[in-house]
C-alpha positions in Angstrom: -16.1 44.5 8.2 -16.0 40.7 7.9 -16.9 39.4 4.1 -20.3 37.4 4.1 -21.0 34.2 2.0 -24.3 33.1 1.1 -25.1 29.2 2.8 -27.9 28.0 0.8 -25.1 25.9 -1.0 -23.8 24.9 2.9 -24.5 21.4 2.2 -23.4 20.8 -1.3 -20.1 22.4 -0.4 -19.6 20.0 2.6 -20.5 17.3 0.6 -17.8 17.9 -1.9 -15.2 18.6 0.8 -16.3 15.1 2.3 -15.4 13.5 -0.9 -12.4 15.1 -1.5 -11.7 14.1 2.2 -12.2 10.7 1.5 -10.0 10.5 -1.5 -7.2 12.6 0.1 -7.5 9.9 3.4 -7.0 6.9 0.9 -4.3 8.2 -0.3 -2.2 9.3 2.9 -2.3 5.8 3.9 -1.4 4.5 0.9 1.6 6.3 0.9 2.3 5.3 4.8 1.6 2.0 3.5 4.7 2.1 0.9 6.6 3.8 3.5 6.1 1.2 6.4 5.9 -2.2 4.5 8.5 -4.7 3.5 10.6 -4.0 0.7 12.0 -6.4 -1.4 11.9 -5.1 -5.1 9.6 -2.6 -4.8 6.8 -4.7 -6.5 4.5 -4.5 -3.5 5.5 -1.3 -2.8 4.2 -0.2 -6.0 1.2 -2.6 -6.3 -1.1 -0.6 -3.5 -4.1 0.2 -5.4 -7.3 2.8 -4.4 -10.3 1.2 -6.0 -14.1 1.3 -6.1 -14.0 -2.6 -5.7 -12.4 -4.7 -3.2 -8.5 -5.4 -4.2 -7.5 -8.8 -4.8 -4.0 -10.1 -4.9 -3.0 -11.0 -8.6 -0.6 -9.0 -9.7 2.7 -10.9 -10.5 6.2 -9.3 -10.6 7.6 -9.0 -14.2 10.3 -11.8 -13.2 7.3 -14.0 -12.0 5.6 -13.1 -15.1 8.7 -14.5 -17.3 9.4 -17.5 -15.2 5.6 -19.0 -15.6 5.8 -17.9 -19.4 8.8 -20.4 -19.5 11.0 -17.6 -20.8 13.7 -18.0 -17.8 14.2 -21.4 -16.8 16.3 -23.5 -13.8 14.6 -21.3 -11.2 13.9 -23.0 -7.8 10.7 -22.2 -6.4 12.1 -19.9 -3.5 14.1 -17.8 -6.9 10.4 -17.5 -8.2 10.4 -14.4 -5.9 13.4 -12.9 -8.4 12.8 -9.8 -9.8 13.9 -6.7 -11.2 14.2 -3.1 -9.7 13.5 0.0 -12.3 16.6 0.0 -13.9 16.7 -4.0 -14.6 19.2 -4.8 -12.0 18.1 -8.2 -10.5 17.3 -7.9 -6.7 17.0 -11.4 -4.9 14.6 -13.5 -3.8 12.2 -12.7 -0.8 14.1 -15.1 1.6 17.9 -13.0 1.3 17.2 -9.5 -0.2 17.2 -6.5 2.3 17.0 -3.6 0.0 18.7 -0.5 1.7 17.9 2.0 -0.9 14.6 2.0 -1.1 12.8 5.0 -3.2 9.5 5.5 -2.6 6.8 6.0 -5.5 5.1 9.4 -5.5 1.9 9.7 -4.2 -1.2 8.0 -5.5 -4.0 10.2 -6.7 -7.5 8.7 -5.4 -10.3 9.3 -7.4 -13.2 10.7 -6.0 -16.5 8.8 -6.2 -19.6 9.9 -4.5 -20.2 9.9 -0.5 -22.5 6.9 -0.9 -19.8 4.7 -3.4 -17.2 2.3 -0.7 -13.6 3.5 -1.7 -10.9 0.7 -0.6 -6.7 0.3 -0.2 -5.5 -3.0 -1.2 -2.5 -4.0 -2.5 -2.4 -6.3 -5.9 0.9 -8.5 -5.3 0.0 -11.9 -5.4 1.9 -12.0 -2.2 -0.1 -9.5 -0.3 -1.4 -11.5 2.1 2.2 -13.0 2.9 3.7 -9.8 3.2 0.7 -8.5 5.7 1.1 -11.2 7.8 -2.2 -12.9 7.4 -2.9 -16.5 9.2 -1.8 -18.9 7.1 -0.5 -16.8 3.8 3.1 -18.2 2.9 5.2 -17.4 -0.3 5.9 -19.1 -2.2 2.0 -18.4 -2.9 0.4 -22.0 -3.5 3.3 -23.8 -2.4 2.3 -26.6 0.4 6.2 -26.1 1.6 5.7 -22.1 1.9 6.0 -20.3 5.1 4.5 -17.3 6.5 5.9 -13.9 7.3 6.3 -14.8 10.6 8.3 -17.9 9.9 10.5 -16.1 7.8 11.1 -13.3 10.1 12.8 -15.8 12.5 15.2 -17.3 9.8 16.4 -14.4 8.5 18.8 -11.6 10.1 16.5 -8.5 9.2 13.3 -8.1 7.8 12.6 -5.3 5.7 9.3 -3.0 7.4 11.1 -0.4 9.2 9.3 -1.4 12.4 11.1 -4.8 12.0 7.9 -6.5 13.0 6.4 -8.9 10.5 2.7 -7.3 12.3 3.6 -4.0 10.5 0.5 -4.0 8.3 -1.3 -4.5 12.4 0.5 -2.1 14.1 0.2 0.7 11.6 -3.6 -0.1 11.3 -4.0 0.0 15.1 -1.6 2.6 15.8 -1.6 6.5 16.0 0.0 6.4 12.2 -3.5 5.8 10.9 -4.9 8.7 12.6 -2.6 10.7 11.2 -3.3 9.7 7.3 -7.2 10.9 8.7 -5.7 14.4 9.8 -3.8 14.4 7.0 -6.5 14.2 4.8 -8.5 16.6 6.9 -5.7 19.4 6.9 -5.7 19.1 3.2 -9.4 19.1 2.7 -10.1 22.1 4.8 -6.6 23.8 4.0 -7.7 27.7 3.9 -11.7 27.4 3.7 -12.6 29.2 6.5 -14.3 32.1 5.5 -16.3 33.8 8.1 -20.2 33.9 7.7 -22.8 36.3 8.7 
């Protein structure tokens, strides 16, 4: 005989598992975010962010950090994109590095706020908007002489978004990837809750 379970807590219940559906959601695409964006030095990699609160773009790399401190010097303004992998080994600057070995961080955590809070994905690099292509963003950030994602996509041999499109950010937003961080976050949500009722 098939087990019963009571429903008067139907909607209470499917109000949790929408919350937990829209935490788990956030963070699939974060991680397809890491996954399918440039990668320099693993800085805006690292900088995606789940928030209650929009994200804004003002998070500096270490190297950055140091340079406008004054505590490395000699730097041209194309260098100020140096920085530092995990380990301290310097990486390049934004216009020559192609970083082959890439490791991905582990998977954000969202929190989970209430059905009627916004949640939002942003990433913090001060460069965001460069690195996702926006009209008129250009690295270096601020600099009248900068150029867009675009622009440097055509003066460099690769750029580094496996799709090798500097519309990544577009493409994955538009594209069945997206989806898939939903199902994702579905099939984890509703992962072996389907008890039968009477």
């Amino acid at each position: 005989m098939p087990s019963s379970k009571d429903i008067s807590h139907l909607t209470k219940d499917l109000e949790q598992n929408m919350i937990a559906l829209k935490s788990k959601v956030a963070s699939a695409m974060v991680q397809d975010l890491q996954e399918r964006g440039p990668w320099w030095t693993g800085h805006f990699a690292t900088s995606w962010k789940i928030s209650e609160t929009p994200v804004q773009p003002v998070k500096k790399s270490r190297k950055r950090e140091e340079i406008d401190k004054g505590n490395i010097q000699g730097y041209d303004a194309p260098l100020h994109w140096l920085d530092e992998d995990e380990a301290g080994v310097g990486t390049g600057s934004v216009y020559d590095q192609i970083r082959t070995n890439r490791v991905l961080p582990n998977r954000k955590r969202a929190k989970k706020v209430p059905l009627e809070k916004p949640l939002y994905v942003g990433n913090e690099a001060e460069y965001a908007g460069f690195a996702v292509n926006n009209p008129g963003a250009t690295a270096p950030v601020g600099s009248p002489n900068g150029i867009t994602y675009s622009e440097h996509a055509g003066i460099v041999r690769q750029i580094t978004p496996p799709s090798g499109s500097p519309d990544w950010y577009k493409i994955y937003l538009q594209n069945q990837q997206f989806n898939e961080a939903i199902l994702l976050g579905l099939s984890e949500t509703f992962k072996g809750k389907h008890t039968p009722v009477e």
